[in-house]
C-alpha positions as CSV (number, residue, x, y, z in Angstrom):
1,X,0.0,0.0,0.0
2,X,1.4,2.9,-1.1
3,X,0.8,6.4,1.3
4,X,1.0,9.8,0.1
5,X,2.8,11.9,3.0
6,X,0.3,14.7,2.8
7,X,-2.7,12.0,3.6
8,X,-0.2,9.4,6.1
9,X,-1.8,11.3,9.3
10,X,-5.8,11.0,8.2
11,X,-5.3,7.7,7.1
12,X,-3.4,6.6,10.6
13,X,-6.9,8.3,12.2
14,X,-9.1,6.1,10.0
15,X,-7.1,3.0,11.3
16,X,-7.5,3.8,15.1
17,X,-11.4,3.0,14.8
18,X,-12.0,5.9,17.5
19,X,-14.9,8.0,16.6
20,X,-14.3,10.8,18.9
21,X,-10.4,10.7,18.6
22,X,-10.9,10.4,14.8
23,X,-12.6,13.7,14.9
24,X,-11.0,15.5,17.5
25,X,-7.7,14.9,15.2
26,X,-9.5,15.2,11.9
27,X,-10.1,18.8,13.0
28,X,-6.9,19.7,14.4
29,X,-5.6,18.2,10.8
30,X,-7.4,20.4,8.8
31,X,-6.8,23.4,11.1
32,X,-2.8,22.8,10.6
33,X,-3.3,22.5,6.6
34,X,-5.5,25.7,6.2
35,X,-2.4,27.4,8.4
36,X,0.1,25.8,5.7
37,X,-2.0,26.6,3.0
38,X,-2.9,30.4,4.0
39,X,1.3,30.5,5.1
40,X,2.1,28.9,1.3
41,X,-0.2,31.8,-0.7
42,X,1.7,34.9,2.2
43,X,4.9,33.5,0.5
44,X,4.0,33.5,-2.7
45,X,2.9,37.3,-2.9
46,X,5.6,38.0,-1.5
C-alpha cells in the first residue's frame, strides 16, 4: 500500500477505529493544513 505523505496522518486516524479521537484529530488536521496553506499563498505574494 502505497501512502502519500500529505494524507499518512488522516489515514493513521481512520485506522484507530475511534470516533471521537478520529474527529478530534480530523479537526486539528485540517486546522494545521489551512495554516500551511494560507502560510504557502503569504509566501507566494511575496
Amino acid at each position: 500500500m502505497l501512502v502519500r505523505s500529505d494524507n499518512a496522518a488522516q489515514l493513521a486516524v481512520r485506522l484507530l477505529n475511534r470516533p471521537r479521537l478520529h474527529e478530534q484529530l480530523s479537526r486539528k488536521i485540517s486546522a494545521t493544513k489551512a495554516k500551511c496553506h494560507a502560510a504557502d499563498a503569504e509566501l507566494h505574494v511575496i
